[in-house]
N, C-alpha and C positions, 0 to 999 in steps of 0.2 A: 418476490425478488424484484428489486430496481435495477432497470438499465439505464446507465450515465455515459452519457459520449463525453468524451474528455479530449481536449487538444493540449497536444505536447507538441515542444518543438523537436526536430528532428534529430538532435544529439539528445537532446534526455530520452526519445523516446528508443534510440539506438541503444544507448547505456544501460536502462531498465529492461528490452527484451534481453539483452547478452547477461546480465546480474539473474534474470529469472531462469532464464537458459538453463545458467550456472548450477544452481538450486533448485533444476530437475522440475520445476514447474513453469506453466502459462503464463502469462507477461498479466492476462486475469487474475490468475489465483495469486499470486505474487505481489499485484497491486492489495487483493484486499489482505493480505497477511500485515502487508504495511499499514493499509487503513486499519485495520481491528487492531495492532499491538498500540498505534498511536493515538485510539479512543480507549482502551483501556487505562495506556497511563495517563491520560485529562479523568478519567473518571476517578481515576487512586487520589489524585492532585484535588480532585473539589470536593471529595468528602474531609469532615472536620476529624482531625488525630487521626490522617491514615499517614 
């Protein structure tokens, strides 16, 4: 596993803890649920007839 130190400004990083909050997970698990749904759909996107 990679660890990525990420800077967010203080209102994004406010809005995504209360949204993961909401969603009963870690401002962590919640970032990567976002990362992974939005490299699965680039990966749908560049295969040919998907």
């Amino acid at each position: 596993m990679i660890k990525l130190n990420l800077r967010l400004p203080d209102d994004l990083y406010a809005k995504a803890k209360a949204l993961a909050a909401a969603d009963d997970r870690s401002l962590n698990s919640w970032l990567v649920s976002l990362v992974r749904h939005a490299t699965e759909g680039s990966e749908r996107r560049s295969v040919p007839g998907a």
